[in-house]
C-alpha positions in Angstrom: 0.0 0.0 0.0 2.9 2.1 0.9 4.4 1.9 -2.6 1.3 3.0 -4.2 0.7 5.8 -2.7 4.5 6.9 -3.2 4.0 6.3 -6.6 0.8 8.4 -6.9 2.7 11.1 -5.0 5.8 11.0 -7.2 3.5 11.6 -10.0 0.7 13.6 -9.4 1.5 15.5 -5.9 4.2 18.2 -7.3 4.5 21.8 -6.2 3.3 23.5 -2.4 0.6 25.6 -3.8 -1.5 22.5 -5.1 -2.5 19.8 -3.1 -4.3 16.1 -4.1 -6.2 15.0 -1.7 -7.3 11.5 -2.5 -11.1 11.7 -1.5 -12.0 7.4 -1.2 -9.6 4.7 0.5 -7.8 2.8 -1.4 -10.1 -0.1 -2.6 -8.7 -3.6 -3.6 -10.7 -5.7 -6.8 -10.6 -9.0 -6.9 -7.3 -9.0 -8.4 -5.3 -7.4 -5.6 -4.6 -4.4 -7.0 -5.1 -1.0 -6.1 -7.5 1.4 -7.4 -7.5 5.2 -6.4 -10.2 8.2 -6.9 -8.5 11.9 -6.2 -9.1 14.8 -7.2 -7.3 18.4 -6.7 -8.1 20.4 -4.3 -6.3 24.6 -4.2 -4.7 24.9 -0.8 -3.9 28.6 0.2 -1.7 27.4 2.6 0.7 24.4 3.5 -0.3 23.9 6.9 -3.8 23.0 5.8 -2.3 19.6 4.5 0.3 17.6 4.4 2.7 18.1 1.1 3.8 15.8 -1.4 6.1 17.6 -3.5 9.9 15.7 -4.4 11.2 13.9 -1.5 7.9 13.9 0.8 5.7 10.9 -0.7 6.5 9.3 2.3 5.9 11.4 5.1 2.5 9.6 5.1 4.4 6.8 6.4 5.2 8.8 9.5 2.3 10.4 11.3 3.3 9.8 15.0 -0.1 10.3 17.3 -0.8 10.6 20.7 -4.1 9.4 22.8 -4.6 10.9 26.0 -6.4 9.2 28.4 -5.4 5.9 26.5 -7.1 4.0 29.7 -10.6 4.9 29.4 -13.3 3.3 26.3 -12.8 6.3 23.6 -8.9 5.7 24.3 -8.9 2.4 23.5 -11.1 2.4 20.8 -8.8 4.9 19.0 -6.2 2.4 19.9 -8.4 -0.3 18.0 -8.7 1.7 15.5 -5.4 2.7 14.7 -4.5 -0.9 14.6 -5.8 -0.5 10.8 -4.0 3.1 9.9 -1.9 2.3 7.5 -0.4 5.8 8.2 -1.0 6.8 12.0 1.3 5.5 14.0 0.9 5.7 18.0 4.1 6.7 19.7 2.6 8.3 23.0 -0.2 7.5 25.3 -1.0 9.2 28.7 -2.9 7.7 31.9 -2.3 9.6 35.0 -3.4 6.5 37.4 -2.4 3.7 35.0 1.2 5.9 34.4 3.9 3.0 33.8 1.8 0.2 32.9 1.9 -1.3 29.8 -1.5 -1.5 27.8 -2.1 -4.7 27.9 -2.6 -4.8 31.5 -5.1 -2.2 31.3 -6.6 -4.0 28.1 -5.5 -7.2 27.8 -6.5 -7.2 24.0 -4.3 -5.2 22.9 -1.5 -7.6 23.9 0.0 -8.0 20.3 0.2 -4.1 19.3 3.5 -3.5 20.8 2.4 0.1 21.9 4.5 1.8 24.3 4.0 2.1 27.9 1.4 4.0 29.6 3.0 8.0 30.9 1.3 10.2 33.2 0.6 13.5 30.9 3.2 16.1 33.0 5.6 13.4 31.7 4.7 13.2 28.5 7.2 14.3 25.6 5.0 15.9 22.7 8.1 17.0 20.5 8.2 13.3 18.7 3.9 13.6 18.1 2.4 15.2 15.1 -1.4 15.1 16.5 -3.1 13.8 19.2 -6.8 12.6 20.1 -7.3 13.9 23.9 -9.9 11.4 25.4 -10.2 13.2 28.7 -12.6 14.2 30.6 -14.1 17.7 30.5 -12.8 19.7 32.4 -9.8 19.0 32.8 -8.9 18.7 29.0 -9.1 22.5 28.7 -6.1 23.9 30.6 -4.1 20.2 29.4 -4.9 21.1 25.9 -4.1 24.9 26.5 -0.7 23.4 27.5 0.2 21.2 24.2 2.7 22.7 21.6 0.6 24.6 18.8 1.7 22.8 15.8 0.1 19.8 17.2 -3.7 18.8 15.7 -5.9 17.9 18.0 -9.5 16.1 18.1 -10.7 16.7 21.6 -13.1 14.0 22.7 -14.6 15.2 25.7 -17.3 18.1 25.9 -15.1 21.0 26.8 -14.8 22.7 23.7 -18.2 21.5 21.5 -20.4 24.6 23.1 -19.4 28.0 21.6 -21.6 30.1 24.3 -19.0 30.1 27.1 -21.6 31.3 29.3 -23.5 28.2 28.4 -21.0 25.6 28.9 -20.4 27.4 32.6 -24.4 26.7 33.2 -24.7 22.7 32.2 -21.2 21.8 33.0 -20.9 23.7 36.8 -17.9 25.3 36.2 -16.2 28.7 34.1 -14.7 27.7 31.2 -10.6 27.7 31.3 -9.5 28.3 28.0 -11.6 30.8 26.2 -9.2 31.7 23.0 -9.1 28.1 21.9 -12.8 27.8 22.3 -13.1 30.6 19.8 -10.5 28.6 17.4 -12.3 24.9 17.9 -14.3 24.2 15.1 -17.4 21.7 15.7 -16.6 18.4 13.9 -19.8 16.9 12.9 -17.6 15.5 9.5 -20.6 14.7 7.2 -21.8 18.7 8.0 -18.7 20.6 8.8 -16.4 18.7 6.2 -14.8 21.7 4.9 -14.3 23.5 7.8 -12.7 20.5 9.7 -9.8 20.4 6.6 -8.5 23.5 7.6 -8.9 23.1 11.6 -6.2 22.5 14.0 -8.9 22.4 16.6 -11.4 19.8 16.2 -14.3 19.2 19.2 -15.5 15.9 18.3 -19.5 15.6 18.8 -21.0 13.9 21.3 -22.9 10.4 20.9 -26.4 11.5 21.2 -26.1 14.7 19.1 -24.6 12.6 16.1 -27.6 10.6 16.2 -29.8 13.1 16.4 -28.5 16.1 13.8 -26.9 13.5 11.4 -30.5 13.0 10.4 -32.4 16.1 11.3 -29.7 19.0 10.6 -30.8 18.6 5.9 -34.3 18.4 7.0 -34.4 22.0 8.9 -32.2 23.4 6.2 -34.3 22.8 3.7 -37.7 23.5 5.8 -39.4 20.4 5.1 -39.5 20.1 9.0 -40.9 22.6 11.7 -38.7 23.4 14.4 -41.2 23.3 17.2 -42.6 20.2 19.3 -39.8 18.1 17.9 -38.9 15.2 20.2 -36.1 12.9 20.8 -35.9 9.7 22.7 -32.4 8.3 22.6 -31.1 4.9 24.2 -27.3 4.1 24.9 -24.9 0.9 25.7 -23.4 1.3 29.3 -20.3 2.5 28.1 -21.7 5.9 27.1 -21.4 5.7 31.0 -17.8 5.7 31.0 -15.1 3.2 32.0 -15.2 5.0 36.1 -16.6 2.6 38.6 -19.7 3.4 39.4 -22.5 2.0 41.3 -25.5 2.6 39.3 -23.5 1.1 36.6 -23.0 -2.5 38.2 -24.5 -5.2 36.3 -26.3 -5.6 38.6 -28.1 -2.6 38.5 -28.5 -2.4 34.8 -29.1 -5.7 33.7 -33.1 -6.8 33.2 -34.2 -2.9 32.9 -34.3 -0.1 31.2 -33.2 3.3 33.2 -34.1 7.2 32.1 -31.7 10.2 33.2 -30.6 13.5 32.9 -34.3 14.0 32.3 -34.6 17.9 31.1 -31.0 18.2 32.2 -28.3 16.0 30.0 -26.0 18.1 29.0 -26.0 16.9 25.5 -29.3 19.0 24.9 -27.5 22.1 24.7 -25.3 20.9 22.2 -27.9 19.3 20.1 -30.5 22.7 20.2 -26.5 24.3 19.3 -26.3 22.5 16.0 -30.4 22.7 14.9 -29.9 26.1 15.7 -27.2 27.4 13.3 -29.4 25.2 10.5 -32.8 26.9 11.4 -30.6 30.3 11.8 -33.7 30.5 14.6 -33.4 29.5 18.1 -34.6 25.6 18.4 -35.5 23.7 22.0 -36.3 19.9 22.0 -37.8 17.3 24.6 -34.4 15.5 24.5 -34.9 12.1 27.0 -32.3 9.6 26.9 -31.9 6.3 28.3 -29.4 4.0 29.9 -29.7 0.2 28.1 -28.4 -3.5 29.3 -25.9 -3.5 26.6 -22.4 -2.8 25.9 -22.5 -0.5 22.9 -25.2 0.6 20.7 -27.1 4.3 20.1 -31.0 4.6 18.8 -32.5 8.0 19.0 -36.2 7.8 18.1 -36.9 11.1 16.7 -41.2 12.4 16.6 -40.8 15.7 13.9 -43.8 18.0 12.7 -43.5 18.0 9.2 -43.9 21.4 6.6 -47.2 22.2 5.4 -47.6 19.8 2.3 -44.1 17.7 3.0 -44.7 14.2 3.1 -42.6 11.2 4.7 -41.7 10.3 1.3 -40.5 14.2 0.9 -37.9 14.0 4.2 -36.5 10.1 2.8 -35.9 11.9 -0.7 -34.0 14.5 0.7 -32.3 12.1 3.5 -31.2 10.0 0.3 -30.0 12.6 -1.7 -28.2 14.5 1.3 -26.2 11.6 1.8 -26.2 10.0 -1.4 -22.2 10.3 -1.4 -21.7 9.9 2.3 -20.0 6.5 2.8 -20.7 6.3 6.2 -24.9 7.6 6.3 -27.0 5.3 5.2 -30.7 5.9 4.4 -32.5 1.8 4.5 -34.9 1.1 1.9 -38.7 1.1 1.9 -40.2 0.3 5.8 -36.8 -1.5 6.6 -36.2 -0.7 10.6 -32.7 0.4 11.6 -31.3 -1.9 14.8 -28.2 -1.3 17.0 -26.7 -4.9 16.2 -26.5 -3.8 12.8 -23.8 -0.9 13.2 -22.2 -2.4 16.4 -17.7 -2.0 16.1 -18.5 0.1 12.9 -18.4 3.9 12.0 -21.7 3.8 10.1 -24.6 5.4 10.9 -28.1 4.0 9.7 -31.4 6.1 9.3 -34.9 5.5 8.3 -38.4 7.4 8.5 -41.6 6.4 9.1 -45.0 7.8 9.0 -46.7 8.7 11.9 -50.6 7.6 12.7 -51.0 11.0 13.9 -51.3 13.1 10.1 -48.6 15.7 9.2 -45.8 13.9 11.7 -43.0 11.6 10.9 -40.8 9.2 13.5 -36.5 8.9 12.6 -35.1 6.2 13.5 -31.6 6.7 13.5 -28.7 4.1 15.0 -24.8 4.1 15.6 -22.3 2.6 17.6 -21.6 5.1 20.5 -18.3 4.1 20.9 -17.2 4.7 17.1 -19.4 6.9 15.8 -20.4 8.6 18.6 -16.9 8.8 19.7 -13.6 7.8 18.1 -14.5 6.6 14.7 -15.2 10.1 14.0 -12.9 11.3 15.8 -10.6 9.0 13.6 -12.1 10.8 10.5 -12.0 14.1 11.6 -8.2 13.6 12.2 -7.8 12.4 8.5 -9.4 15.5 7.1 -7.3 17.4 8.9 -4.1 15.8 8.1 -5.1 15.5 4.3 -5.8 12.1 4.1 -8.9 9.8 2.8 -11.3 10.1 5.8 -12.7 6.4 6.2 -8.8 5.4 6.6 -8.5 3.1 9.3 -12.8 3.4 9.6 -13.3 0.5 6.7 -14.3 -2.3 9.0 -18.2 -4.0 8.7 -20.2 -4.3 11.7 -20.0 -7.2 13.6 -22.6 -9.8 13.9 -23.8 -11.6 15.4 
């Protein structure tokens, strides 16, 4: 794979003020060859991409990354992830109570990676990293991510940088916010809507699970008007490890399994960011009756979404538009005819999968819209924000079918 690409960078990537950015992975017939799609793409400036002018076709190769907070589920899904990269290469993780330990005692899976040992961040050396995904909490990944070298791209994983009101992050997450420059510079990576502005970032806040679920599908329908903004409704259920890898007591099996468990009613903190992103699309202010709830599963995202449609739009109507939205989004997927979207079907994947429905009650349709929270809803996208950034195809590393059974 390696020699391909040099080759198509030898021949086709000449000169700094033009680069190729190849825009599909590398697919493989049935031959074991290699078949590529690019096309050119004017950069004003080199630092929005990598260059692949003489001598530099294989700085692809060399893409060093860091994950910070390597210990927790979005850190080791990156790590999963990566395992696939045919040009990210991991040469730093952090895990201030794990600091010292190797990764397979944390996650005993990852035993034949050969990844180097766990570091506490203050002793973390960023000069050998080109980009790093911070999978901390918020928080505390402000000030840490104030602190990194500013050549370095990062996707920030946590919610400290996805709400642009600062005065609005301070009321749903309890506390001021510590970084207020870079939370002018992040840009809001939602990759299927904010594609071009994500190529050009070095900033990236990665969505949260529940609002890619619920804008992937809803976000086309307000900009076009085809839905009403008022009385729309949104019942979202998660795997346990939306929860989080901390122990935690309402968390224990035994608490979970056999049962089905509502929170943050009127209060997750997701709803701001959600009502955020239908917001900008309506260029009106949008609330929602956002309820989500916790499910006996490992991993796994439906949000059931209840929309008043536009006076003369029909269910038919929002699918046609879904379809065509998306009709070049390898990752969105609109099901055919009455076909019902189901968690198993996206589960270790980065694909999300959409339907809609007529309601019994006349001029409302129901969304049904599913991902995997942990890719997704979390690194996988993370994974493909980082590739737009860094110039590169962004389902690299993200190629993989869901599992099943």
């Amino acid at each position: 794979m390696s020699s391909s690409l040099a080759a198509l960078s030898s021949s086709h990537f000449n000169g700094a003020s033009s680069l190729w950015k190849i825009q599909e992975e590398l697919k493989v017939n049935e031959f074991g060859k290699f078949r590529i799609r690019a096309t050119s793409m004017a950069t004003s400036s080199p630092a929005q991409g990598l260059q692949f002018g003489e001598g530099k076709a294989n700085k692809l190769d060399k893409l060093r990354i860091g994950v910070l907070g390597a210990s927790g589920y979005t850190g080791t899904e990156i790590i999963r992830l990566l395992a696939n990269h045919p040009h990210f290469h991991i040469t730093l993780m952090t895990a201030d109570r794990k600091a010292g330990q190797s990764i397979e005692s944390v996650f005993p899976h990852l035993v034949t990676q050969g990844l180097p040992s766990l570091v506490a961040v203050k002793d973390a050396d960023f000069s050998a990293v080109d980009a790093v995904f911070c999978c901390l909490p918020h928080g505390t990944t402000q000030e840490i991510i104030k602190s990194l070298p500013t050549n370095l791209k990062i996707v920030d994983l946590s919610a400290d940088f996805r709400l642009r009101d600062i005065a609005e992050y301070e009321e749903w997450y309890g506390q001021p916010h510590k970084a207020t420059a870079l939370q002018q510079e992040a840009v809001y990576g939602l990759t299927e809507i904010s594609r071009r502005e994500i190529q050009s970032a070095r900033l990236v806040a990665n969505p949260g699970c529940y609002p890619t679920s619920v804008q992937l599908p809803l976000i086309p329908l307000i900009k076009s008007n085809l839905i009403e903004v008022r009385n729309i409704i949104i019942d979202s259920k998660s795997g346990v490890s939306g929860a989080g890898r901390a122990a935690k007591e309402a968390n224990l099996f035994t608490e979970i399994a056999e049962g089905i468990r509502s929170y943050g009613i009127t209060r997750h903190r997701h709803v701001p960011e959600i009502e955020q992103g239908l917001s900008e699309a309506a260029n009106s202010k949008v609330t929602v009756s956002f309820t989500p709830h916790l499910m006996p599963m490992s991993r796994g995202m439906q949000s059931t979404i209840y929309v008043e449609m536009a006076p003369g739009v029909t269910t038919q109507d929002l699918k046609d538009h879904l379809v065509n939205y998306y009709e070049h989004e390898k990752f969105v997927v609109l099901l055919k005819n009455k076909e019902v979207p189901y968690t198993r079907h996206v589960t270790g994947s980065n694909y999300c999968l959409m339907n809609v429905f007529p309601d019994r009650i006349p001029g409302r349709a129901i969304i049904v819209s599913v991902i995997d929270n942990l890719v997704k809803g979390a690194s996988g996208q993370a994974l493909q924000n980082l590739n737009l950034m860094m110039g590169l195809p962004e389902n690299l590393g993200l190629s993989s079918l869901p599992l099943f059974p």
